[in-house]
C-alpha positions in Angstrom: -6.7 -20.6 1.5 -6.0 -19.3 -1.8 -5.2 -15.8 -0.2 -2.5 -16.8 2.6 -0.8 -18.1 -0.7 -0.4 -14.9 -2.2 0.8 -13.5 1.0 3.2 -16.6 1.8 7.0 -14.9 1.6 8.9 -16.0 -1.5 11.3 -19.4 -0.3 14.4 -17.4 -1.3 13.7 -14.6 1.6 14.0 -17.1 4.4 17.7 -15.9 4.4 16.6 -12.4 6.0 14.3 -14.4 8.8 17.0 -16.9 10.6 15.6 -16.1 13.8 11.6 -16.8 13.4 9.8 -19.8 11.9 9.4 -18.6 8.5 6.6 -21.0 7.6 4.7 -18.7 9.7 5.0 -15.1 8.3 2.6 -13.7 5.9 2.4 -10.2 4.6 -1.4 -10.3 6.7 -0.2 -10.8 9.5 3.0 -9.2 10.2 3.6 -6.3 7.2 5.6 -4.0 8.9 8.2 -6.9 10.6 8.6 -8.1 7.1 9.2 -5.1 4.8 11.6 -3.7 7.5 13.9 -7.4 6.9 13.4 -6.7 3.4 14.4 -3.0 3.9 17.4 -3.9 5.8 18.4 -7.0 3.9 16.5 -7.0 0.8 18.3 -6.7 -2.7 16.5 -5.5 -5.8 14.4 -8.4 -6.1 13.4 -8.3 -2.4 12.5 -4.4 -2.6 10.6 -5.7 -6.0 8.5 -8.0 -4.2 7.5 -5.6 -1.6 6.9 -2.9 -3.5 4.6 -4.7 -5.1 2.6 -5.7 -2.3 2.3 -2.5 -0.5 2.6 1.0 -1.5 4.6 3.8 -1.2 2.5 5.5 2.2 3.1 2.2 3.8 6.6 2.3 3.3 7.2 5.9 3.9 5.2 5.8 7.3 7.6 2.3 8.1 10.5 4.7 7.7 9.7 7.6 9.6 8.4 5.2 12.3 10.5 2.2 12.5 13.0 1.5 15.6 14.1 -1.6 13.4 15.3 0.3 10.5 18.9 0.3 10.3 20.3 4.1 10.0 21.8 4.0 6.1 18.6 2.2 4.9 16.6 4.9 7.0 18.4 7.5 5.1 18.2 6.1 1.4 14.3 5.6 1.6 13.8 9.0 3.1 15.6 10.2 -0.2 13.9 7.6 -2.1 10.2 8.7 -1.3 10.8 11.9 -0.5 
């Protein structure tokens, strides 16, 4: 559908997802496991991309919640959305 499309991850983030069958994620179905790759492995273009495909709530309740967040990213987007 026209929809998964637009969700579909961009080819060039497969790098940050070596250990799950990329053709299968979509923002959809598995948000939070996505924007915390991007989080912890994303550069500018990566945080971009998500950024524009949540929002700033979503994010900020990922990083006061997430066990999967790496400590120095934790700490950036605390300052970041604070």
């Amino acid at each position: 559908s026209e929809n998964n499309k637009t969700s579909l991850l961009p080819i060039e983030f497969q790098k940050y997802f070596w250990d799950v069958n990329f053709d299968d994620l979509n923002m959809g179905k598995y948000p939070s496991f996505i924007a915390v790759r991007i989080l912890n492995y994303g550069d500018l273009n990566g945080i971009k991309w998500l950024l524009s495909r949540t929002d700033r709530n979503f994010i900020r309740t990922l990083v006061e919640n997430s066990r999967n967040l790496n400590t120095k990213t934790k700490n950036y987007w605390q300052i970041m959305l604070h």
